[in-house]
C-alpha positions in Angstrom: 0.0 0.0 0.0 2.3 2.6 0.8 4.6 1.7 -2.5 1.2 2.6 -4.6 0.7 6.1 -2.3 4.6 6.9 -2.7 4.2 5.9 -6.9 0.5 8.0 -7.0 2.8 10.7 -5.0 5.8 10.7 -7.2 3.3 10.9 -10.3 1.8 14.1 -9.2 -1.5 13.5 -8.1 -2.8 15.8 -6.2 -5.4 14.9 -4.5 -5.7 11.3 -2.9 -8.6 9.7 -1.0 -7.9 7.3 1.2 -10.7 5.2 2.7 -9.9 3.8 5.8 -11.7 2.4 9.0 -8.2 1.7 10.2 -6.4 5.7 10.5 -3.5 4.5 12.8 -2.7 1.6 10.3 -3.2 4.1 7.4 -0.9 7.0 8.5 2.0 4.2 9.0 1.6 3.9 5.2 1.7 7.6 4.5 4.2 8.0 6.4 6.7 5.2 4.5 5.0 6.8 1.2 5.9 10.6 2.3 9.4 9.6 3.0 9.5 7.2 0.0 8.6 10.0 -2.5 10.8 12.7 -0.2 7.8 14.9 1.1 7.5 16.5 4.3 4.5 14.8 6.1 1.9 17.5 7.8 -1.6 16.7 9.5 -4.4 18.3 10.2 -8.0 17.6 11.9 -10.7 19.9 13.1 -9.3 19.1 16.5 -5.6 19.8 16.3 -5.3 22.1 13.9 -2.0 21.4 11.7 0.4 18.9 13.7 3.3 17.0 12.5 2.8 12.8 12.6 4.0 13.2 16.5 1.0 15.8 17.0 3.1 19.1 17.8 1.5 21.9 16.2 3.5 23.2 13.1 2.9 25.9 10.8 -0.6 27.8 11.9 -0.7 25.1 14.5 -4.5 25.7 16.2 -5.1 28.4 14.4 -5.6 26.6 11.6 -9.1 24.1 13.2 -10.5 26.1 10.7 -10.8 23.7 7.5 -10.2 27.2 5.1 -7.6 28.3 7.3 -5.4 24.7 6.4 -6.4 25.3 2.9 -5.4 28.8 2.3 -1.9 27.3 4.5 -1.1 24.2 2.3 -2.2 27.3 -0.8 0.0 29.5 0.9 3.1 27.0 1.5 6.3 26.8 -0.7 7.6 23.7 0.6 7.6 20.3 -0.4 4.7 19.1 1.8 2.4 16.2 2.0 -0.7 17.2 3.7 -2.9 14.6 5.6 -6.3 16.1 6.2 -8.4 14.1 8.5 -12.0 13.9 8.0 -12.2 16.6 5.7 -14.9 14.6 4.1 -17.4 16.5 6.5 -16.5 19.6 5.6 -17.0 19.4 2.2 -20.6 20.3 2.6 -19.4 23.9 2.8 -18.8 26.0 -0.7 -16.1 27.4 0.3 -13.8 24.7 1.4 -15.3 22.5 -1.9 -14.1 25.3 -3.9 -10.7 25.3 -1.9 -10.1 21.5 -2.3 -10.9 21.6 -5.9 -8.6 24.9 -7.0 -5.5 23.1 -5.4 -6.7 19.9 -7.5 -6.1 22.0 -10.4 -2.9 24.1 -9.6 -0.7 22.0 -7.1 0.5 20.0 -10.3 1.5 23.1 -12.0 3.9 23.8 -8.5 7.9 23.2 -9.3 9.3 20.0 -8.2 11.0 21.3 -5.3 8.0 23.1 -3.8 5.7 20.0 -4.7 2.5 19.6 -2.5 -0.1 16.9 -3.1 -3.1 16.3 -0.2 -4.3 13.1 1.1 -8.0 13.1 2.6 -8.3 10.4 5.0 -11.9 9.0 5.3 -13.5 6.2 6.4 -16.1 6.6 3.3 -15.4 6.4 -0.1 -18.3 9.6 -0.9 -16.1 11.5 -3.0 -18.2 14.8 -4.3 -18.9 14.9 -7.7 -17.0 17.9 -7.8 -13.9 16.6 -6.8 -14.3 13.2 -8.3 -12.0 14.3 -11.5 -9.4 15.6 -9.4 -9.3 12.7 -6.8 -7.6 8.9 -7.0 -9.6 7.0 -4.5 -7.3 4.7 -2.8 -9.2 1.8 -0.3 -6.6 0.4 2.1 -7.3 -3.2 2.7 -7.7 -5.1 5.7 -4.9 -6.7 7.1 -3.9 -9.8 5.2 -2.2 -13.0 7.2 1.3 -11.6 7.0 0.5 -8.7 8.5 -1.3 -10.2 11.0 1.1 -12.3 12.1 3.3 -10.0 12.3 1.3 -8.1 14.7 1.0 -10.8 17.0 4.8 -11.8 17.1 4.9 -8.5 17.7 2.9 -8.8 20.7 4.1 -12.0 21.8 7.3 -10.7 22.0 6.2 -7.6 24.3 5.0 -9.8 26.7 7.7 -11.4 30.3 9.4 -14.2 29.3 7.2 -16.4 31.6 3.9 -15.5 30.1 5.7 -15.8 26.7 6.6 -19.1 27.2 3.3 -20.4 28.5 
């Protein structure tokens, strides 16, 4: 998964939907893919504001709750950023933020290489509007599969004292 974000990224997409039930497990992959295709990872939510993966504010920090605020930011920024926008899905009810999403659809690609930004909306539904659904490349992660799984437990397993392990 996150080789196909980091290829989608290095291709210049712009604007990526990723549906998710699993965010946690999701941002892991962005975060291989940001670094894969060498852009700087930001976050934000209606919560936080703009954050960096560890949750400090950067940028506009809480300033930015305001969904127009991060858009006029990631508009404004001249750096090589990834941008992880968290639910934004709700907020695209709302004209202005629509209209916000879908002009950095159309100009981000036009940016120079160096100052490269692409946006990734994370959602846990796959209702892309119709306005956006030119601009957007839906991506659905997929469950874990037995490999991963089993990974996780090892994982777990290994956490555990070495007389509960061994039981």
């Amino acid at each position: 998964v996150a080789a196909d974000i980091a290829a989608l990224l290095r291709a210049r997409n712009p604007l990526l939907w990723i549906v998710t039930r699993e965010e946690s497990r999701a941002e892991r992959f962005i975060l291989e893919a940001a670094q894969a295709a060498q852009y700087e990872p930001r976050f934000w939510d209606c919560a936080t504001g703009i954050s960096g993966f560890n949750g400090e504010p950067q940028d506009r920090g809480t300033e930015a709750i305001d969904p127009g605020v991060a858009i006029a930011t990631i508009r404004d920024s001249r750096q090589r950023q990834l941008w992880v926008l968290r639910d934004m899905h709700k907020f695209t009810a709302d004209a202005f933020v629509l209209r916000g999403l879908r002009s950095l659809a159309r100009t981000l690609p036009t940016a120079p290489r160096g100052k490269a930004r692409a946006i990734i909306v994370l959602t846990p539904v796959n209702d892309v509007p119709p306005e956006l659904a030119g601009h957007a490349v839906v991506v659905e992660i997929p469950l874990p599969d037995r490999a991963e799984i089993a990974a996780l437990l090892d994982a777990a397993i290994a956490a555990l004292p070495d007389d509960i392990r061994e039981k």
